[in-house]
C-alpha positions, -999 to +999 in steps of 0.1 A: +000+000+000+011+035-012+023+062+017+011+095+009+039+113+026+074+113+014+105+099+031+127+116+054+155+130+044+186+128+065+198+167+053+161+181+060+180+191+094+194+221+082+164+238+072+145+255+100+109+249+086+099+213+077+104+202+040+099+171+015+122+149-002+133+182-029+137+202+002+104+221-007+085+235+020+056+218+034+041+246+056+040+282+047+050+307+074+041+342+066+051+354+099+085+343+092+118+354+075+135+324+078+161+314+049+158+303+020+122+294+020+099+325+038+130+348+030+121+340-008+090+343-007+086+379+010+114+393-015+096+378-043+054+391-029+077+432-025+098+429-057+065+427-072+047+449-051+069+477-063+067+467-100+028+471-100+032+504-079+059+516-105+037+504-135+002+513-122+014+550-108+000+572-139-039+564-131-049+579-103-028+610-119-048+611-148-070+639-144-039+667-134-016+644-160-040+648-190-040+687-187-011+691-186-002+670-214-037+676-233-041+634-234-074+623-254-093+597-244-080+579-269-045+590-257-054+576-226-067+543-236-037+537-259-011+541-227-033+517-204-032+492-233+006+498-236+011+499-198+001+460-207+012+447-236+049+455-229+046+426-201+031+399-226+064+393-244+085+398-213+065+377-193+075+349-213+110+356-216+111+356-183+095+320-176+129+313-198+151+333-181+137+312-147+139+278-159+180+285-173+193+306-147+169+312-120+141+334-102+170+357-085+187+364-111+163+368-138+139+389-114+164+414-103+178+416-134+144+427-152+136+450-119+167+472-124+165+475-157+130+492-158+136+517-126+152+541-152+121+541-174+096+549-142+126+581-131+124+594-165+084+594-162+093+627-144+102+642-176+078+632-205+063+660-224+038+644-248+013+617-253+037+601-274+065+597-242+034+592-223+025+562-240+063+547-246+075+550-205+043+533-196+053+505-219+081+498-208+078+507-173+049+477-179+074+451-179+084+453-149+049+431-143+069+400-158+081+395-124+049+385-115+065+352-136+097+345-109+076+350-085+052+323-091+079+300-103+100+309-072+074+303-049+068+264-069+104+262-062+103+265-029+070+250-016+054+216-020+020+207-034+006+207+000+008+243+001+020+253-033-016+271-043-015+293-012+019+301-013+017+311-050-020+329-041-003+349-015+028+361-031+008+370-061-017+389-044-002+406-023+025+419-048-012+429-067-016+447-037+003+476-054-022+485-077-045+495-050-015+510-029-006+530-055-040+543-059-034+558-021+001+569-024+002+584-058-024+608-050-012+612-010+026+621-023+016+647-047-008+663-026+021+666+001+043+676-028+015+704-037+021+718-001+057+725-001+046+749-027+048+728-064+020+736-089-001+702-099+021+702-132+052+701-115+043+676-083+028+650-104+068+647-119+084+643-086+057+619-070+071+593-098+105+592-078+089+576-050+076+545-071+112+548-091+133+544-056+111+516-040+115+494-078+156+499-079+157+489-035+136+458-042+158+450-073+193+447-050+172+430-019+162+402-043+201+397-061+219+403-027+192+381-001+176+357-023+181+319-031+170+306-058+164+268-046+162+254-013+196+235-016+210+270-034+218+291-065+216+279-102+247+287-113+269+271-083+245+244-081+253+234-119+288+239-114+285+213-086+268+188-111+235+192-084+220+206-111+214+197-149+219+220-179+188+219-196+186+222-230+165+253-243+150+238-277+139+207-252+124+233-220+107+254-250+092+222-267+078+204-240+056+239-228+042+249-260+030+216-266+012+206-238-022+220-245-032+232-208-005+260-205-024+273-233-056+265-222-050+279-187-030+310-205-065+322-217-084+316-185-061+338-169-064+366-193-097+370-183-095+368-148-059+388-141-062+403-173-093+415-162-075+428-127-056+451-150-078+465-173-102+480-139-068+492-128-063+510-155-100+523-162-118+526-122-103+556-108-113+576-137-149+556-143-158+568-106-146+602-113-168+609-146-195+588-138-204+595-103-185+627-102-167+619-068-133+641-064-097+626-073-092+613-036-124+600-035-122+578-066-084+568-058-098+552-025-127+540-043-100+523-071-080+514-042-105+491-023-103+470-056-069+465-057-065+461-019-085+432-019-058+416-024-043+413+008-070+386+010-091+371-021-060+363-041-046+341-011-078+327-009-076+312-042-051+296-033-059+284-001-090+273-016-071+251-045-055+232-014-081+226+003-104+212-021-073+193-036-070+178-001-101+158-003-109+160-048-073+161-060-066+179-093-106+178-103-116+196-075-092+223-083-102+226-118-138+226-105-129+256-080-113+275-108-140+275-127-170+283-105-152+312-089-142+325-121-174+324-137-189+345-104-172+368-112-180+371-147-215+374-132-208+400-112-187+422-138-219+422-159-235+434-123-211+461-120-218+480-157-254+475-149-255+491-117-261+527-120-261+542-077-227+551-067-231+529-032-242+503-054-212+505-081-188+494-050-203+471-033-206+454-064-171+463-073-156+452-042-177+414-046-163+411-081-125+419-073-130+393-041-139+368-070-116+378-100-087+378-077-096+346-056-094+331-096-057+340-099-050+325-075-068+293-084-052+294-121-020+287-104-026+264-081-032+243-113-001+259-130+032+240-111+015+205-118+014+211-160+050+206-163+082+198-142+106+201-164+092+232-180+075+251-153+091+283-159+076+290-195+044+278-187+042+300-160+056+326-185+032+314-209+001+317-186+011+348-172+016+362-209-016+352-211-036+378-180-018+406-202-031+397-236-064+397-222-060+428-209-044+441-241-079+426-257-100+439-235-088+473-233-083+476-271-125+461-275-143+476-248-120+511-234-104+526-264-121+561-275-160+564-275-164+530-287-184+516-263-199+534-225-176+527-195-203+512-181-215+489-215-178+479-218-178+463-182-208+445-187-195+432-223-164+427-204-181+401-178-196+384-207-163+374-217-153+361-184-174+337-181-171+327-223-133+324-214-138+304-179-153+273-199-126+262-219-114+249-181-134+218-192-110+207-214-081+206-190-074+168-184-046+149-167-041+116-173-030+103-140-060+124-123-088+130-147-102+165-154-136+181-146-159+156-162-135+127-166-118+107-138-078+093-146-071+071-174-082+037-181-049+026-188-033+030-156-009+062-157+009+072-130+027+102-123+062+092-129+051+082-161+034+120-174+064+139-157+088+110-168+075+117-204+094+149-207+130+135-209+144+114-230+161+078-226+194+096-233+185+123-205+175+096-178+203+077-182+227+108-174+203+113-148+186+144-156+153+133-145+158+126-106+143+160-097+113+151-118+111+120-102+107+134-067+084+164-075+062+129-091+069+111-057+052+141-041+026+153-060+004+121-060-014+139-032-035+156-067-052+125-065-072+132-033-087+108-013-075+082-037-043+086-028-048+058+003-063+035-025-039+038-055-010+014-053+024+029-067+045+023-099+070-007-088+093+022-089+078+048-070+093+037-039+123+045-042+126+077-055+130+098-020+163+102-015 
């Protein structure tokens, strides 16, 4: 008979939280700072914290930034979607960058490489330079893609969703803190004296300063496994050199990256197109002041702090007693309830209705980004950075869709476009149907007939020449491990012959 838990392993002694034969957290400790694990996962949830404040600081400006730069509405519209797009081709360059030299590296690299773009915010003087530092100030957001990958590095399946939920949302966090401090910075600017044209410029240093710290805290403190670094680890022969054509191969052809790439385009992609479009939807529909629609915008973004985490949580638990169905089942019910509430919100038409409604929806939208990837880690072992990249890519293009449909010029109301916009969430939640594993099964479909384990669909992505060098032993534990995605089976499947041994 199979036993669910892994084996002990003799070196788990030196890590101060307890861990599973890859030395991957079993228990997440937000409380905590300890190394490499809680350490890692605090520098990744900031790093991106500052990235969103950096790339999400120009809306709650709008209404002084577009006088003084006479910005259209189409002007306007264009620079959310750019604010965007930038992040869809970095996001999966980064999943790249991840899987061949690491979340540290490949994080802090991206990070301090974009502070210079959010300084020199300070000094554009049309809607064209408008539009080009937003874009690439936007990707920044790829780091939304080492931290999810970090944080699956890290922690085990037990706890993998909530860890990932967590350190995503609260780095999302930003884009309702930055509705708060933008405004709050300029208007204490304003009272040492600055004209409005003047403060909105220096109130970008703030953003600027907190993106360049969080860039050396992640290259100087951070770890990118739990046993250490990429690049001494593959010195040391600990770690394989993977083989780039091989790592790009096996993501783009496994069908659920893509799949889950468009569910989360419509649930995160979502996230960012009311970031880019609520401050200023309060402020001309309801006419409420500038500080009253950047705390209206704020309480969207600030949900954060919980829903997203939630998600996550959620994906555990129900994978706790369901496996890998109920998580796919979880994803898609919350997703579509918040398609239902979207429509809600562009129907409502009372300002005291608008956010309550508002604040249901982000609770839902958010708690589905974190759902989405509690599913993501298990796609692919070998190849879990570009999928991540992949589905990540994916919450941007759908906002780059969205924005580009539904908020561009006089196309459509504010209000019409949201409610179009929630149609398409829940169109875009139901192709989580199709999402099937073989050794678990999928929403309407239980695991396959003939028998497949999971050493055998993580086993899959390396060749006969690769196992022999020994290439796959990492996948062969992270298999060992995750057969908890079976769920209450787990007591009643027997193991492959080989399964037994793989702890080390």
């Amino acid at each position: 008979m199979e036993n669910s838990q892994p084996s002990p392993n003799p070196n788990s002694e030196k890590f101060p939280i307890p861990v599973d034969s890859e030395h991957k957290a079993t228990v997440l400790r937000p409380f905590s700072a300890a190394a490499p694990h809680m350490r890692a996962f605090h520098l990744a949830w900031f790093s991106f914290f500052c990235c969103f404040v950096s790339s999400f600081a120009a809306p709650p400006l709008l209404p002084v930034i577009r006088d003084n730069l006479n910005l259209t509405a189409t002007d306007i519209g264009n620079a959310g979607i750019a604010a965007v797009s930038g992040a869809v081709f970095a996001r999966i360059v980064m999943g790249t960058a991840c899987d061949l030299f690491g979340p540290r590296l490949a994080s802090a690299s991206l990070i301090l490489a974009t502070a210079p773009v959010v300084f020199c915010t300070a000094i554009v003087n049309s809607s064209v330079s408008f539009l080009l530092v937003r874009f690439f100030t936007g990707f920044s957001l790829a780091t939304f893609v080492s931290t999810q990958f970090w944080m699956s590095s890290m922690f085990s399946s037990p706890v993998v969703g909530t860890a990932n939920g967590m350190a995503g949302g609260w780095g999302n966090l930003g884009g309702g803190a930055t509705q708060l401090i933008m405004p709050l910075v300029f208007n204490l600017i304003c009272t040492t004296g600055a004209i409005n044209f003047t403060a909105w410029r220096i109130a970008f240093f703030i953003p600027a300063l907190m993106q360049t710290f969080s860039a050396f805290a992640v290259f100087f403190l951070g770890q990118d496994l739990p046993d250490g670094n990429f690049a001494i680890l593959k010195k040391t022969g600990a770690k394989e050199k993977d083989n780039f054509k091989d790592v790009l191969y096996h993501a783009v052809t496994n069908y659920r990256g893509w799949v889950l790439a468009l569910t989360y385009g419509y649930c995160f992609g979502i996230e960012l197109t009311i970031d880019n479009i609520i401050a200023q939807y309060f402020y001309d529909r309801f006419n409420v002041n500038l500080h009253t629609a950047g705390i209206i915008a704020a309480s969207f973004g600030l949900c954060n702090l919980f829903s997203r985490p939630v998600g996550g949580i959620l994906s555990d638990m129900v994978a706790r007693r369901f496996g890998m169905r109920g998580r796919l089942w979880a994803l898609w019910v919350v997703q579509s309830l918040g398609g239902l509430f979207c429509v809600l919100l562009g129907r409502v038409g009372s300002l005291s209705g608008s956010v309550a409604v508002m604040l249901v929806f982000s609770v839902f939208v958010q708690a589905a980004c974190g759902l989405t990837f509690g599913v993501v880690p298990f796609v692919s072992r070998r190849s879990l950075g570009i999928i991540s990249g992949m589905t990540g890519g994916g919450g941007n293009v759908g906002a780059v869709l969205t924005q580009l449909i539904f908020f561009r010029g006089s196309r459509f109301k504010t209000e019409t476009g949201i409610t179009l916009m929630g149609i398409m969430i829940l169109c875009c939640s139901l192709p989580t149907v199709l999402i099937s594993f073989p050794q678990w099964g999928g929403m309407f479909c239980g695991p396959s007939s003939k028998g497949a384990t999971e050493e055998d669909y993580y086993m899959s992505e390396w060749s006969s020449g690769e196992k022999e060098r020994g290439f796959h032993q990492a996948s062969l534990k992270f298999a060992d491990n995750s057969r908890r995605e079976r769920g209450r089976r787990v007591e009643a499947v027997p193991s492959s012959p080989d399964e037994t041994t793989h702890n080390v």
